[in-house]
mmCIF file of the C-alpha atoms, coordinates in Angstrom:
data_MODEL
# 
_entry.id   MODEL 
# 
loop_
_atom_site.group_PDB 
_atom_site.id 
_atom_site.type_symbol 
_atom_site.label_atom_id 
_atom_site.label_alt_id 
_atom_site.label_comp_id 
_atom_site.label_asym_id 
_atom_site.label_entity_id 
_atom_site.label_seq_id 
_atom_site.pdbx_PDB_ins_code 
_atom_site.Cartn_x 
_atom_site.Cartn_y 
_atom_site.Cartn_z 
_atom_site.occupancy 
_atom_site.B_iso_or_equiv 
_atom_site.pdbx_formal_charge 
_atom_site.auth_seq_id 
_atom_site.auth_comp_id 
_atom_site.auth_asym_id 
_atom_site.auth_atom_id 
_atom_site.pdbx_PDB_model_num 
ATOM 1   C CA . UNK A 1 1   ? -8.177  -20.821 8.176   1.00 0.00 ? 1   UNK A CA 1 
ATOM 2   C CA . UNK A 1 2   ? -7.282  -23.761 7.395   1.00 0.00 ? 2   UNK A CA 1 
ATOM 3   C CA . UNK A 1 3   ? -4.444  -25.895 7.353   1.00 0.00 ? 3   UNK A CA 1 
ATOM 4   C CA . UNK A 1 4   ? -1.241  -23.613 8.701   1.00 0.00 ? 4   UNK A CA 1 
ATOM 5   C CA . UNK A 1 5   ? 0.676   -22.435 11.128  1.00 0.00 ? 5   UNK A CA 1 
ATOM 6   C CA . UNK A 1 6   ? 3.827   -20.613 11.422  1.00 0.00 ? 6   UNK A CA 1 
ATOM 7   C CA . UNK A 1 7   ? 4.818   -17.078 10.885  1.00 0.00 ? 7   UNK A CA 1 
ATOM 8   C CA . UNK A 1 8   ? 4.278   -14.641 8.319   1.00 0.00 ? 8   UNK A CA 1 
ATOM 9   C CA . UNK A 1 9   ? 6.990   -15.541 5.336   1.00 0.00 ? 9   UNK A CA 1 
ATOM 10  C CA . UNK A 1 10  ? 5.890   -12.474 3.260   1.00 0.00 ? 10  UNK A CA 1 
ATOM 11  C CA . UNK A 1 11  ? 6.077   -8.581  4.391   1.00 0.00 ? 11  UNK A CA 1 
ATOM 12  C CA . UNK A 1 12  ? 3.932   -6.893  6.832   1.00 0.00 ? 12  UNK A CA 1 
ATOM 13  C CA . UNK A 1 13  ? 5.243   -2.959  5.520   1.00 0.00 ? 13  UNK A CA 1 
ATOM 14  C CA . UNK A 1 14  ? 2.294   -1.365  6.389   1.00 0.00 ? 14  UNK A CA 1 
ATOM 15  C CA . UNK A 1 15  ? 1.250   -3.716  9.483   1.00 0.00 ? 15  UNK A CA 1 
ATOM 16  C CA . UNK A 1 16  ? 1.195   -0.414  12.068  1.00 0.00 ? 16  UNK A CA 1 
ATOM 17  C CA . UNK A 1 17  ? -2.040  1.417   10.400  1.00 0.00 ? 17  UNK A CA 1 
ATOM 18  C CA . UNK A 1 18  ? -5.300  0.734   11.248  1.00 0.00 ? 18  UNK A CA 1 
ATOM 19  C CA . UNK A 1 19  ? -7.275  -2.011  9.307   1.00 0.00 ? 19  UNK A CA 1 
ATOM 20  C CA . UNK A 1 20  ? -9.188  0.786   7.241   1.00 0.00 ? 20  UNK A CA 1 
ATOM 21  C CA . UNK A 1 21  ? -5.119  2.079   5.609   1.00 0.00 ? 21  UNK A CA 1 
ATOM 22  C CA . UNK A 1 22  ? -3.536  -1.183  4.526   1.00 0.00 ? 22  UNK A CA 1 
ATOM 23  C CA . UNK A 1 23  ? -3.220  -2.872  1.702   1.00 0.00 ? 23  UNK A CA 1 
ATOM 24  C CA . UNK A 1 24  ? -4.384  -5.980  0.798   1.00 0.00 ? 24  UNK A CA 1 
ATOM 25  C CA . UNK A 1 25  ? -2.279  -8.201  -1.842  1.00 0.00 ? 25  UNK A CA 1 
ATOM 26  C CA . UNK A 1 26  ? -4.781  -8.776  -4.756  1.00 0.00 ? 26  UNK A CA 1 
ATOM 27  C CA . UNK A 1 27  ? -5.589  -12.553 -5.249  1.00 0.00 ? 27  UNK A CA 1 
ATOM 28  C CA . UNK A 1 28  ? -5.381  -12.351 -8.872  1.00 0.00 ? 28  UNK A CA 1 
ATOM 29  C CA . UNK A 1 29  ? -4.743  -10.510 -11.667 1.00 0.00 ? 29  UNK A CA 1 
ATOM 30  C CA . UNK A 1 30  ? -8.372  -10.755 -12.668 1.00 0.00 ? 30  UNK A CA 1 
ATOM 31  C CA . UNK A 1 31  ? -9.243  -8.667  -8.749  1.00 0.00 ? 31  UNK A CA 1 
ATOM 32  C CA . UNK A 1 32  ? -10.387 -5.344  -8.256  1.00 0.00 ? 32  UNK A CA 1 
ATOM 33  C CA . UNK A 1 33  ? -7.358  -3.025  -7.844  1.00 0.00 ? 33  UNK A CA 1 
ATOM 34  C CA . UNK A 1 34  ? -8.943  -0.931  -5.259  1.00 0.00 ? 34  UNK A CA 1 
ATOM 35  C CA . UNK A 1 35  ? -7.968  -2.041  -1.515  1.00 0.00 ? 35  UNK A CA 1 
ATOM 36  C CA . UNK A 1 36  ? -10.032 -4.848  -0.118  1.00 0.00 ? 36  UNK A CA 1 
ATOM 37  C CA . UNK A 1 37  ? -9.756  -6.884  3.034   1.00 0.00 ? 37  UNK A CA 1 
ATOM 38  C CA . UNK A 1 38  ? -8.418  -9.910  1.854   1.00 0.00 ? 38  UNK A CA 1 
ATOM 39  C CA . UNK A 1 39  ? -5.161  -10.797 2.542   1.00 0.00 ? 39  UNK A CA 1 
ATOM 40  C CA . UNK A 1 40  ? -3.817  -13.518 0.930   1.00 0.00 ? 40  UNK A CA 1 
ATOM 41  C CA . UNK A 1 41  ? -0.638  -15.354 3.465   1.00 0.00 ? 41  UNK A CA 1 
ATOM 42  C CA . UNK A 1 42  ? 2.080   -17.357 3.289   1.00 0.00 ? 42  UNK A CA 1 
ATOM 43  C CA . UNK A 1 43  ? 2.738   -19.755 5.973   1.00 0.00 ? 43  UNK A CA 1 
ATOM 44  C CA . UNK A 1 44  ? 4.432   -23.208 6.164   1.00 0.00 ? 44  UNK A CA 1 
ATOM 45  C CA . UNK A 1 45  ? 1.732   -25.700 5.716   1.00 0.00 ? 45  UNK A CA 1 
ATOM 46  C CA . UNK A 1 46  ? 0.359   -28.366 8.673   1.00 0.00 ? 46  UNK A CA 1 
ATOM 47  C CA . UNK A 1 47  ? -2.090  -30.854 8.053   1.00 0.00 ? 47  UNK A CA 1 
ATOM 48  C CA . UNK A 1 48  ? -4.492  -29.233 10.809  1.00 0.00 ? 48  UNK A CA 1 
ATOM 49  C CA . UNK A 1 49  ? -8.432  -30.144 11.087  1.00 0.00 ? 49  UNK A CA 1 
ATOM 50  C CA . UNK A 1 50  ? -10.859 -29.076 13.785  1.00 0.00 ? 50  UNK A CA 1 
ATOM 51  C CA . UNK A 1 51  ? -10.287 -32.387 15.490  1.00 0.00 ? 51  UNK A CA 1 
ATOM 52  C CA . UNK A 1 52  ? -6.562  -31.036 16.432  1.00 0.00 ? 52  UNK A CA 1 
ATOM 53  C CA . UNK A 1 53  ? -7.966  -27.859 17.403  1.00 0.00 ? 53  UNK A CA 1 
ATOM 54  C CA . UNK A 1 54  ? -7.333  -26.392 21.012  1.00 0.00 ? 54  UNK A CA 1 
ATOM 55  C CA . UNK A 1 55  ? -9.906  -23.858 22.502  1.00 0.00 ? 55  UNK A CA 1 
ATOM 56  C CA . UNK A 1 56  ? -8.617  -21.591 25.476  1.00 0.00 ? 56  UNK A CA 1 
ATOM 57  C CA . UNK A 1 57  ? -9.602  -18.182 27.539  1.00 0.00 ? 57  UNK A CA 1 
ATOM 58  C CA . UNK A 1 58  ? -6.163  -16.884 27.320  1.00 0.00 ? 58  UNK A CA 1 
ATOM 59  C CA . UNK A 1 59  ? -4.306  -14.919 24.529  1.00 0.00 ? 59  UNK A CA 1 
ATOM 60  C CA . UNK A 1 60  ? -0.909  -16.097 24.725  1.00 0.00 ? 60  UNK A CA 1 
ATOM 61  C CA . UNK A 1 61  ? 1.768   -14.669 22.445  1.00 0.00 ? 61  UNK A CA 1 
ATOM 62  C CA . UNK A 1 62  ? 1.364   -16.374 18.704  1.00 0.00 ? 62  UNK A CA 1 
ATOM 63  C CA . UNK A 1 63  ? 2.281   -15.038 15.929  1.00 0.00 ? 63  UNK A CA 1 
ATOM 64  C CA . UNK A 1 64  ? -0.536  -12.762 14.245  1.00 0.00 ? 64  UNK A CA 1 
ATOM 65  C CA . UNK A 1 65  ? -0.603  -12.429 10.751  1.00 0.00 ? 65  UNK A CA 1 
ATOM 66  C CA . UNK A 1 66  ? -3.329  -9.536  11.066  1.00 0.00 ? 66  UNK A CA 1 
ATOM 67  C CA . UNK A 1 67  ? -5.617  -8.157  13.205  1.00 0.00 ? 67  UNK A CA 1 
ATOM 68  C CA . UNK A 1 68  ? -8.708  -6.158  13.323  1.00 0.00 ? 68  UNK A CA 1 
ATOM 69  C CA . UNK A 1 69  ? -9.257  -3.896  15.955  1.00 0.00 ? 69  UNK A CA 1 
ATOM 70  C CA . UNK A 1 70  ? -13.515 -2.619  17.156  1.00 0.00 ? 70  UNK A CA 1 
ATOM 71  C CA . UNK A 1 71  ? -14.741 -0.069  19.792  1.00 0.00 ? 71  UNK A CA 1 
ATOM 72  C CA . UNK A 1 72  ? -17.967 -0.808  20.995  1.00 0.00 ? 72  UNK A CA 1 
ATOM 73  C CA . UNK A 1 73  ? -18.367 1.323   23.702  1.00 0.00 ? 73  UNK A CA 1 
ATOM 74  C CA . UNK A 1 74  ? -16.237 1.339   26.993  1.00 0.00 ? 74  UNK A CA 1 
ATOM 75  C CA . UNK A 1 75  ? -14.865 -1.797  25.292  1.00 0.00 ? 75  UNK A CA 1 
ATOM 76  C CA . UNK A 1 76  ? -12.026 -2.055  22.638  1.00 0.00 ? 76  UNK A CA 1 
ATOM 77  C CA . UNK A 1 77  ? -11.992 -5.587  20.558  1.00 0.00 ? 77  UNK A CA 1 
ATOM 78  C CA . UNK A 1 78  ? -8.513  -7.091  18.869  1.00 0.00 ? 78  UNK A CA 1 
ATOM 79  C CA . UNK A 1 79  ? -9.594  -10.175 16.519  1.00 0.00 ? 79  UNK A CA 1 
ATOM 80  C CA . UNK A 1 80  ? -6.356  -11.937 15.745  1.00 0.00 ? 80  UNK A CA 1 
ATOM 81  C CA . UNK A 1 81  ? -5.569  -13.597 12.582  1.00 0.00 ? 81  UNK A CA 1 
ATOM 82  C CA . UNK A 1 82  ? -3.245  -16.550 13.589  1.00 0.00 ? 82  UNK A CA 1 
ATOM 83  C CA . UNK A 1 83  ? -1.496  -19.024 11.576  1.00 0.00 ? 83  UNK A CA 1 
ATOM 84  C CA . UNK A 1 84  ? -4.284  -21.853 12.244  1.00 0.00 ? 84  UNK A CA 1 
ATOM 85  C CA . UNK A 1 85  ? -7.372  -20.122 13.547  1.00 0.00 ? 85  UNK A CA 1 
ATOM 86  C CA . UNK A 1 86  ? -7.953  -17.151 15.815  1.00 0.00 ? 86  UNK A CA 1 
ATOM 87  C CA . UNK A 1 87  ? -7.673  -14.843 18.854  1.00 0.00 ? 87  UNK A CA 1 
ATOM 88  C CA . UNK A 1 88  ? -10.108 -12.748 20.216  1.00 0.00 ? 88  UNK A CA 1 
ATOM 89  C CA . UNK A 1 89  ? -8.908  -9.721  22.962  1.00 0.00 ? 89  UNK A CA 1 
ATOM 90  C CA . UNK A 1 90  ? -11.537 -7.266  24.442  1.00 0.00 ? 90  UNK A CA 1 
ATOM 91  C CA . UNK A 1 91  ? -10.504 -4.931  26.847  1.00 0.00 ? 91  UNK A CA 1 
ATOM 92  C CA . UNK A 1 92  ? -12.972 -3.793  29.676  1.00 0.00 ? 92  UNK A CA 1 
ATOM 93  C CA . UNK A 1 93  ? -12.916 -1.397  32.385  1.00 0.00 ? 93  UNK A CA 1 
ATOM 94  C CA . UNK A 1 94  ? -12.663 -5.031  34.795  1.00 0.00 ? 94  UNK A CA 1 
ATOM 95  C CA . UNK A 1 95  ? -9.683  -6.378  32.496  1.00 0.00 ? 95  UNK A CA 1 
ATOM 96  C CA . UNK A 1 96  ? -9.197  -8.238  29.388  1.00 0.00 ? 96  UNK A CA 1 
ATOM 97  C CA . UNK A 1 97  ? -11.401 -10.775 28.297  1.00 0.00 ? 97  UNK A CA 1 
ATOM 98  C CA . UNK A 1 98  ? -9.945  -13.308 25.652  1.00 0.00 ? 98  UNK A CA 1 
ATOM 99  C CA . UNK A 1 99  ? -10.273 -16.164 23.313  1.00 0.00 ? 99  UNK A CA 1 
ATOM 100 C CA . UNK A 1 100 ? -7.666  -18.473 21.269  1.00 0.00 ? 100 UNK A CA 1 
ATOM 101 C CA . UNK A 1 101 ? -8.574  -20.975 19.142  1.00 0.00 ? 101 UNK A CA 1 
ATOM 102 C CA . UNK A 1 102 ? -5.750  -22.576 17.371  1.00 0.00 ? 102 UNK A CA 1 
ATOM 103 C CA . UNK A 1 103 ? -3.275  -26.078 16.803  1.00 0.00 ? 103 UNK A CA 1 
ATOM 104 C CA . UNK A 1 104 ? -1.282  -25.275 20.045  1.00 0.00 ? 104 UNK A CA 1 
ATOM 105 C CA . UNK A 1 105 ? 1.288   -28.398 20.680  1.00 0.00 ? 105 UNK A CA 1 
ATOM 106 C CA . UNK A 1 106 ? 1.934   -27.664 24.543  1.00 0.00 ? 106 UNK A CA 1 
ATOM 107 C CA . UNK A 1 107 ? -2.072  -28.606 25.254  1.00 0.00 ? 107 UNK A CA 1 
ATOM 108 C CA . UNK A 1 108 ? -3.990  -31.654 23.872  1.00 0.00 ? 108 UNK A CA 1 
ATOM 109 C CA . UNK A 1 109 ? -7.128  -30.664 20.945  1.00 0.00 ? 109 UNK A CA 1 
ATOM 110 C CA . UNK A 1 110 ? -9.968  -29.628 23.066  1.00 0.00 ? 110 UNK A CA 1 
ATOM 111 C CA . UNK A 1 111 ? -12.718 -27.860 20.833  1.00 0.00 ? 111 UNK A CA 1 
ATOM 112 C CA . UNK A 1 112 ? -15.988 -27.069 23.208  1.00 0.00 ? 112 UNK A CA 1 
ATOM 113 C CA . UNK A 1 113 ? -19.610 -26.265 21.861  1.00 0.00 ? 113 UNK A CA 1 
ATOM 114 C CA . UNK A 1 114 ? -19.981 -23.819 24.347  1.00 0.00 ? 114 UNK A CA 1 
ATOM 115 C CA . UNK A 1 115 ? -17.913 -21.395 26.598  1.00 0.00 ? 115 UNK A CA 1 
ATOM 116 C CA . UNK A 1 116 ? -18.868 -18.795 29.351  1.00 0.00 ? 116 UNK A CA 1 
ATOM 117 C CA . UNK A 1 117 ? -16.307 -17.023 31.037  1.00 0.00 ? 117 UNK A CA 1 
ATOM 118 C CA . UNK A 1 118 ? -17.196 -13.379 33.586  1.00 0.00 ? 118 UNK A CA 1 
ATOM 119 C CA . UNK A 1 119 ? -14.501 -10.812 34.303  1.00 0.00 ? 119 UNK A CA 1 
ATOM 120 C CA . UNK A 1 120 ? -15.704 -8.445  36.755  1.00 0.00 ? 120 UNK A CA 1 
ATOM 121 C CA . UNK A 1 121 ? -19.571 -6.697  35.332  1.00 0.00 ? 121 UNK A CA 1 
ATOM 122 C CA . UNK A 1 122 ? -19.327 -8.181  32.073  1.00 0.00 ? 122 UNK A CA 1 
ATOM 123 C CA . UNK A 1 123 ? -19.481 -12.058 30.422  1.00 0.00 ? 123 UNK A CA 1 
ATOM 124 C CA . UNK A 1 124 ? -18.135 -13.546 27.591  1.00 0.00 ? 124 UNK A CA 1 
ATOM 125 C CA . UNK A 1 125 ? -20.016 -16.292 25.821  1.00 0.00 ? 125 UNK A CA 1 
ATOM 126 C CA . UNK A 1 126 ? -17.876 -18.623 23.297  1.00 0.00 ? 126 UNK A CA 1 
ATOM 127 C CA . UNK A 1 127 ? -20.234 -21.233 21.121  1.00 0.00 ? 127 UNK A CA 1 
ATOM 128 C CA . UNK A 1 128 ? -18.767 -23.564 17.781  1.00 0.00 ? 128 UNK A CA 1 
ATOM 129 C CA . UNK A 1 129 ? -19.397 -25.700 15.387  1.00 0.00 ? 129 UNK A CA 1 
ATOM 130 C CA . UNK A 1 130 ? -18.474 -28.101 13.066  1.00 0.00 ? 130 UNK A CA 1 
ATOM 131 C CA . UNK A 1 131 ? -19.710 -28.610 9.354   1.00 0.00 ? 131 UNK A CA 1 
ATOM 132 C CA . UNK A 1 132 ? -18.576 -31.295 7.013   1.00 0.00 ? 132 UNK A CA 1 
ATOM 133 C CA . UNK A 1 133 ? -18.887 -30.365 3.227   1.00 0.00 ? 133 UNK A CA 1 
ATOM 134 C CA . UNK A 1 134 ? -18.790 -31.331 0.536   1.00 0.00 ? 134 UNK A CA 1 
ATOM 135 C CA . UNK A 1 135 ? -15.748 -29.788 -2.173  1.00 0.00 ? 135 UNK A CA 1 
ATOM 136 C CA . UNK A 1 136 ? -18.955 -27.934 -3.789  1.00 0.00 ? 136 UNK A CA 1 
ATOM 137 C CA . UNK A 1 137 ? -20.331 -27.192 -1.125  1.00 0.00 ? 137 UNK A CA 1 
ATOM 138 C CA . UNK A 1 138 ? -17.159 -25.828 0.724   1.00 0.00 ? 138 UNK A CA 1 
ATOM 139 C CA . UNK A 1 139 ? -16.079 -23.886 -2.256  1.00 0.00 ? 139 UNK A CA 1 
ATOM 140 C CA . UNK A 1 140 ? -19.576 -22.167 -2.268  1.00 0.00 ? 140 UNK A CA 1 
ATOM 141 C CA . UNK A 1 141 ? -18.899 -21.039 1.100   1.00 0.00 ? 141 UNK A CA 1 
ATOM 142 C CA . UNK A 1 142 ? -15.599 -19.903 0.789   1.00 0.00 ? 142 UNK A CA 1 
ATOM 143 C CA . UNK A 1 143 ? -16.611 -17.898 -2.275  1.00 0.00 ? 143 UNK A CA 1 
ATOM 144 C CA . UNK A 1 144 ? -19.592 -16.311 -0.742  1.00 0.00 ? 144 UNK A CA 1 
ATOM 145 C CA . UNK A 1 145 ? -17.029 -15.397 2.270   1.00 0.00 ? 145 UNK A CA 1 
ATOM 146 C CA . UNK A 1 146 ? -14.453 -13.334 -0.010  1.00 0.00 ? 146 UNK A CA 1 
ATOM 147 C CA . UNK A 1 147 ? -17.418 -11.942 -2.117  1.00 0.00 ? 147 UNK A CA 1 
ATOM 148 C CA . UNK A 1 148 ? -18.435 -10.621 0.737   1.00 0.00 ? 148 UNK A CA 1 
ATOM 149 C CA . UNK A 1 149 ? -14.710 -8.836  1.959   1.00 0.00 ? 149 UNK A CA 1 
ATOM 150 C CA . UNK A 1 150 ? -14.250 -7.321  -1.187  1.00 0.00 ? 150 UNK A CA 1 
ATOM 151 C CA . UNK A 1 151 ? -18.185 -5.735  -1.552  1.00 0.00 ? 151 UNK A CA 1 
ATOM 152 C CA . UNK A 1 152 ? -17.072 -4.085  2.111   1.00 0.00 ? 152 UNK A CA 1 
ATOM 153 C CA . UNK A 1 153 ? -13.952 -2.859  1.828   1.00 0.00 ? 153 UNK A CA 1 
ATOM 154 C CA . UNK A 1 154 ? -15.462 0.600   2.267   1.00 0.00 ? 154 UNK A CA 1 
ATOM 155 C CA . UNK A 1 155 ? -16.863 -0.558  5.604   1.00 0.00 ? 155 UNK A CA 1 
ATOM 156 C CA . UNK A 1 156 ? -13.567 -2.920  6.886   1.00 0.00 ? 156 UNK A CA 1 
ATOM 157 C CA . UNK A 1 157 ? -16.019 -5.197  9.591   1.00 0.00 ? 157 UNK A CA 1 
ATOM 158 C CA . UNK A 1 158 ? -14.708 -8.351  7.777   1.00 0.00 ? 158 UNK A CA 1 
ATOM 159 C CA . UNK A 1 159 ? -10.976 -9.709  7.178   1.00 0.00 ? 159 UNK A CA 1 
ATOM 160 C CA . UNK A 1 160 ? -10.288 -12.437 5.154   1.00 0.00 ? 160 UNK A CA 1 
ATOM 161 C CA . UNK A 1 161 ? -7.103  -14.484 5.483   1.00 0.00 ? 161 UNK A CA 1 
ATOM 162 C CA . UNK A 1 162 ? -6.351  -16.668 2.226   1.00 0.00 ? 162 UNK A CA 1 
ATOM 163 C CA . UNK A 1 163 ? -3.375  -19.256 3.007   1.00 0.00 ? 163 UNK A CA 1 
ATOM 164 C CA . UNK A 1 164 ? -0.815  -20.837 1.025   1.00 0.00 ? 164 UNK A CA 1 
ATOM 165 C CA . UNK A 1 165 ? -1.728  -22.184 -2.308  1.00 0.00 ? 165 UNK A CA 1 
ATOM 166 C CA . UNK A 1 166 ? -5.209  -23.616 -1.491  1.00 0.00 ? 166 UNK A CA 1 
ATOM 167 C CA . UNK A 1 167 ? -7.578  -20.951 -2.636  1.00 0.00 ? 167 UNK A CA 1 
ATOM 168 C CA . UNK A 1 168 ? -10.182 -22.723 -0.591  1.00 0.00 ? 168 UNK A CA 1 
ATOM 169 C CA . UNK A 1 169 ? -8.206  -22.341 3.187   1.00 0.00 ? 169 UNK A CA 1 
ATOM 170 C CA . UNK A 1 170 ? -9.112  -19.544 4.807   1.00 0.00 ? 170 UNK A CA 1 
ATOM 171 C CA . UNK A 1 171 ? -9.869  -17.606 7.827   1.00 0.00 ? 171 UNK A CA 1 
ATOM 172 C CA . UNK A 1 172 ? -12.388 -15.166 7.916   1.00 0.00 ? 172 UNK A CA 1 
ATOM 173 C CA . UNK A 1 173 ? -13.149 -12.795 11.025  1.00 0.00 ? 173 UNK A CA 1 
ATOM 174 C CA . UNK A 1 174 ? -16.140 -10.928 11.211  1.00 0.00 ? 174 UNK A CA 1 
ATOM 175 C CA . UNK A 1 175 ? -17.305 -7.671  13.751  1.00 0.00 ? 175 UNK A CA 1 
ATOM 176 C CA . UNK A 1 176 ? -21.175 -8.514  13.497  1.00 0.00 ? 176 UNK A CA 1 
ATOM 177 C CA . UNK A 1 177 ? -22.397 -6.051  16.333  1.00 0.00 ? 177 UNK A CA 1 
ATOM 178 C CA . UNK A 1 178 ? -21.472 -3.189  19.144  1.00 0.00 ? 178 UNK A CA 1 
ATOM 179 C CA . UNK A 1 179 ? -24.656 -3.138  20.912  1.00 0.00 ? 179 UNK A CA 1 
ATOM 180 C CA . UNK A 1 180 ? -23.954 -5.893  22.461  1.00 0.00 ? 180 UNK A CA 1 
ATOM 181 C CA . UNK A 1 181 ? -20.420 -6.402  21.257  1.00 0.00 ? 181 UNK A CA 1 
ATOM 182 C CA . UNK A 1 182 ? -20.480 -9.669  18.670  1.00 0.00 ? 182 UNK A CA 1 
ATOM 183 C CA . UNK A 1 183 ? -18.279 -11.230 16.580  1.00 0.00 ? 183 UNK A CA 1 
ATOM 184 C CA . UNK A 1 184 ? -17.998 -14.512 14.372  1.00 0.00 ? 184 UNK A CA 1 
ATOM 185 C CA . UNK A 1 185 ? -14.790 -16.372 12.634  1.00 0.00 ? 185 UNK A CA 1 
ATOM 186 C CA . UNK A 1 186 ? -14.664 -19.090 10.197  1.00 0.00 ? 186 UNK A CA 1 
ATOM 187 C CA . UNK A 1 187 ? -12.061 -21.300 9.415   1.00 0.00 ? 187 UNK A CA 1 
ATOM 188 C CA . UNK A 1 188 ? -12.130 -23.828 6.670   1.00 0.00 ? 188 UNK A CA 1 
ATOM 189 C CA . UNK A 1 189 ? -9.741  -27.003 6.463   1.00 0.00 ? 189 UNK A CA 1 
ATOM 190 C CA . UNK A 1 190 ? -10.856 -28.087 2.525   1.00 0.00 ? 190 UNK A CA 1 
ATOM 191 C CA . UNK A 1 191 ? -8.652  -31.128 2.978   1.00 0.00 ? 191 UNK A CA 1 
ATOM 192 C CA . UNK A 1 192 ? -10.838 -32.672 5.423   1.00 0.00 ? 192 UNK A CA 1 
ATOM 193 C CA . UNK A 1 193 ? -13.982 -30.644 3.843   1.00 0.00 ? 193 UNK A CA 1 
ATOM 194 C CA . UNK A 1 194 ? -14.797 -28.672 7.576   1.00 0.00 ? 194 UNK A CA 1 
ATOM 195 C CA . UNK A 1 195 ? -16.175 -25.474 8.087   1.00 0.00 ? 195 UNK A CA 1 
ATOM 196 C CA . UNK A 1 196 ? -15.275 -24.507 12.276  1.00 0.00 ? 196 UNK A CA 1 
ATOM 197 C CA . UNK A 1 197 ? -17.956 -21.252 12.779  1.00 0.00 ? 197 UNK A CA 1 
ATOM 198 C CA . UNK A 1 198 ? -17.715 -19.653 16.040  1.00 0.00 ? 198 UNK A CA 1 
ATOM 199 C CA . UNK A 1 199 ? -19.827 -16.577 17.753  1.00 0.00 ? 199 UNK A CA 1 
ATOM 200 C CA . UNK A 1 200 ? -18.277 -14.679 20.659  1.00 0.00 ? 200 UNK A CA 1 
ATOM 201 C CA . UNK A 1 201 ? -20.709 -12.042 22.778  1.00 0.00 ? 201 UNK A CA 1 
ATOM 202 C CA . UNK A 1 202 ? -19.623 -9.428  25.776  1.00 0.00 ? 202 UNK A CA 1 
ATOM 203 C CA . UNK A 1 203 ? -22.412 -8.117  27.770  1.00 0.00 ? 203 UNK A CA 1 
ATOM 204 C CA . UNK A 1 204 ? -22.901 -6.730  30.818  1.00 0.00 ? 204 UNK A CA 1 
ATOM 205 C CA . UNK A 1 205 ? -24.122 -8.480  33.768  1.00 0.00 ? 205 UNK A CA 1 
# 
């Protein structure tokens, strides 16, 4: 996303059904009335950029302010919207596989290019990066991104988190394969003009 933390201040009624049945508040009046996946969130806001970021194989409890959950296989995908960033979950026949990327305060920002993890047969490979923008630029992006959400909401594969007030902080979280299992998130922080991208892969060994 970009720029919050906290837990979700508005309500989650219809949080229980599957991606493809909820809701999504429109963004404006001036929005297509049919459901889309683009929620828009209120959170309390932090001044959060990548450089206060925290990458870690875990999934520890956060609060999730939506989710989107994959098959892909013998292997079942969660991607987590969180207040700041993300969390990834994949179950496999070994055990669970996982991902956070977030502001965490009980461990210091630690944001890695690159991340390879194995539970039992299968491996998970984490890579980032880091864009600066300018506003043009980011807005162009951001745009493009929740274009995008509302052309699919036929075909949910992409959620869209809007925070707060800023129109341009976001969180999008993207299913971009099965065969192997692939997925991509992108978080912008418009008040530092950064774009964090990141592609997570399971495969078998």
């Amino acid at each position: 996303m970009g720029a919050r933390q906290g837990t979700h201040l508005g309500p989650q009624p219809d949080h229980h059904l599957p991606p493809e049945r909820r809701r999504r508040r429109r963004l404006t009046d001036d929005d297509p009335p049919e459901p889309t996946l683009i929620a828009h969130i209120e959170v309390p806001f932090i001044d959060v950029s990548a450089a206060s970021l925290t990458f870690r194989p875990d999934a520890p409890s956060m609060p999730v302010l939506d989710r989107m959950e994959r098959d892909a296989g013998p292997l079942r995908l969660s991607l987590r919207l969180l207040g700041a960033s993300h969390q990834a979950v994949v179950a496999t026949p070994d055990g669970l596989i996982a991902e956070t990327l977030a502001y965490r305060s009980d461990f210091a920002p630690d944001l890695p290019e690159a991340f390879s993890q194995r539970v039992g047969s299968w491996r998970h490979r984490y890579e980032c990066t880091v864009e600066s923008l300018t506003v043009p630029e980011l807005r162009s992006r951001v745009r493009a991104l929740r274009d995008r959400a509302l052309m699919r909401s036929d075909a949910p594969d992409l959620l869209v988190g809007v925070f707060g007030e800023d129109p341009d902080a976001l969180t999008a979280l993207e299913v971009t394969g099965t065969a192997p299992l692939t997925w991509r998130t992108v978080h912008t922080y418009p008040q530092y003009g950064e774009v964090v991208t990141t592609t997570g892969t399971v495969v078998p060994v």
